[in-house]
N, C-alpha and C positions, 0 to 999 in steps of 0.2 A: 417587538412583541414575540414571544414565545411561544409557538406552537402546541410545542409538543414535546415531551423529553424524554428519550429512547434509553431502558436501562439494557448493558449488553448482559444476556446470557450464556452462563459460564457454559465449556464445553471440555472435557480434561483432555489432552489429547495424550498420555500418558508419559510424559516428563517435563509438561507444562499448559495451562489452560491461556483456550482462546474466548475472549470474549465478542459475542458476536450481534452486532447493533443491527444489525440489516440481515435478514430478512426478519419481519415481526407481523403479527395479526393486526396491530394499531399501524402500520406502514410497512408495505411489501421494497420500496424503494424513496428514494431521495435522488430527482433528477437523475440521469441516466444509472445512479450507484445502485445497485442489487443488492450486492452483498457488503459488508463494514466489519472487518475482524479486526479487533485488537488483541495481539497478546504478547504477553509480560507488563511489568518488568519480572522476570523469571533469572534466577540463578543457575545456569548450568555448571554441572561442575566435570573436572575432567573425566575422561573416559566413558561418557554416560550413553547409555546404550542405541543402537543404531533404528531400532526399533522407536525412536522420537523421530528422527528423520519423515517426512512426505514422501514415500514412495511416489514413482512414477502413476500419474492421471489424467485423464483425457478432459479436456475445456472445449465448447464447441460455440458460437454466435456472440463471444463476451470478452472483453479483454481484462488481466486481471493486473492490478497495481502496487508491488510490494515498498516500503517507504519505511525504511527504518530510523530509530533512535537508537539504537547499542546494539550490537551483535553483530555478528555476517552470518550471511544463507549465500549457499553457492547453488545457484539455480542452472538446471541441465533439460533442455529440450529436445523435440524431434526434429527440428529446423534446424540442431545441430551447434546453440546457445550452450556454454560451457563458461562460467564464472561467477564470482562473487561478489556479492552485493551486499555496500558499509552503510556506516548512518551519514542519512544527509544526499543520498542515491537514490535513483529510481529505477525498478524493473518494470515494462510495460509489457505485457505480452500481451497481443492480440490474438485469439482466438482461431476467429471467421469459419472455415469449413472445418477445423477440427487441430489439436495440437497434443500432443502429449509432455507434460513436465515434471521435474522431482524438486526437492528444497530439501536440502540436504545441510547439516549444521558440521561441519569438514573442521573449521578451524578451533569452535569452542568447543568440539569433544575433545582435541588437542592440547586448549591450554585453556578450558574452561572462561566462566566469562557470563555478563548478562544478555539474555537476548530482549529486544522492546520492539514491536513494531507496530504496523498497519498492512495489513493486506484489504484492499477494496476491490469488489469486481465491478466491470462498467460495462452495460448491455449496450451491445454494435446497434447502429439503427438498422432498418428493416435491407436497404440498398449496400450493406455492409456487412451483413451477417457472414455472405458464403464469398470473404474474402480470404485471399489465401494468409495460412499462419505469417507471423511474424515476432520477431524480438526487439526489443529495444532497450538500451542500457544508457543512463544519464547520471552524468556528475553534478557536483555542486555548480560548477559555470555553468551548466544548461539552465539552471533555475533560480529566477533571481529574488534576492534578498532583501529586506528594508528591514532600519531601525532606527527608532525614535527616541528622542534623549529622556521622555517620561518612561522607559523600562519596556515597550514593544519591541519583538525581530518576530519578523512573516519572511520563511521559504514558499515561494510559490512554488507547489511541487509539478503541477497540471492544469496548460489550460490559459485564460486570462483573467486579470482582475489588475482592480488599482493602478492601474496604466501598464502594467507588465503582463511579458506572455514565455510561459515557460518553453523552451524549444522541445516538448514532449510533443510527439505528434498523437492528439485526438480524432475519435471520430462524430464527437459531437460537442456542440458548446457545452464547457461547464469550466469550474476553476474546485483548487484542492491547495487549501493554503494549509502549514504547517506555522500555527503561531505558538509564541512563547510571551509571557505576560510575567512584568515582575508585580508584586502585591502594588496595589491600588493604582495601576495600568488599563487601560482601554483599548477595546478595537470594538471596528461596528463593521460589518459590513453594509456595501453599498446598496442602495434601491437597482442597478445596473440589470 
């Protein structure tokens, strides 16, 4: 049964909109997720101004989870994280006492290109907030995959679920599945 269904709100952020499902008046979060930004699919095209880029910003008790579908972001921190992140990857940055980071789009102002993504942030429990920053960077072998001959594939990006556990280090139980559904396909999640 169906809860509740969250439309995201657009946000332009001046060479392409995020739409953002979490934070809302009808629900401030979803399990430990705060925040839910989708955005694209967006066309960038070459040379597009530096001014789309994420300037450098300060996170402080939250970790945030970038998971793309098309594009690269080359993500640059105070802990001294320098690299770019594809589709089918994961950025985890933890927070805890304070972090500074940028998202910077380096390769598609280059040679143009779609950007798609997910950015979710995940609030640290209370015994974890003033833990020191951290980075962490996952490829496809860190998270694993299923696929069913009726047209499902689930990346588990974060977390546990359906017997698997993505080698993403959490700080609290949850799961963050990435599925893909071909027309008249099923997934259910579990009672778990």
């Amino acid at each position: 049964m169906i809860e509740l269904v969250l439309e995201a709100k657009p946000h332009d952020l001046g060479g392409f909109t995020v739409g953002r499902a979490l934070p809302q008046i009808a629900r401030r979060l979803v399990g430990p997720f705060v925040f839910f930004d989708h955005f694209g699919p967006a066309r960038l095209e070459p040379g597009f101004p530096q001014s789309v880029d994420v300037r450098p910003h300060p996170h402080i008790g939250i970790s945030t989870v970038t998971y793309l579908f098309e594009g690269a972001i080359t993500h640059r921190d105070s802990v001294g994280s320098n690299l770019e992140i594809q589709p089918g990857e994961v950025n985890w940055m933890t927070a805890g006492r304070g972090i500074t980071h940028s998202e910077r789009f380096e390769t598609l102002r280059r040679t143009g290109g779609t950007l798609h993504g997910i950015q979710a942030w995940v609030a640290l429990p209370d015994d974890a907030e003033e833990t020191d920053p951290t980075f962490a960077h996952h490829g496809p072998e860190d998270l694993p995959t299923y696929e069913s001959a009726d047209g499902l594939w689930a990346r588990l990006v974060a977390g546990k679920a359906f017997g698997a556990e993505a080698k993403v280090r959490t700080h609290s139980p949850l799961f963050y599945v990435h599925w893909r559904l071909k027309a008249g396909a099923k997934a259910q999640l579990g009672a778990e």
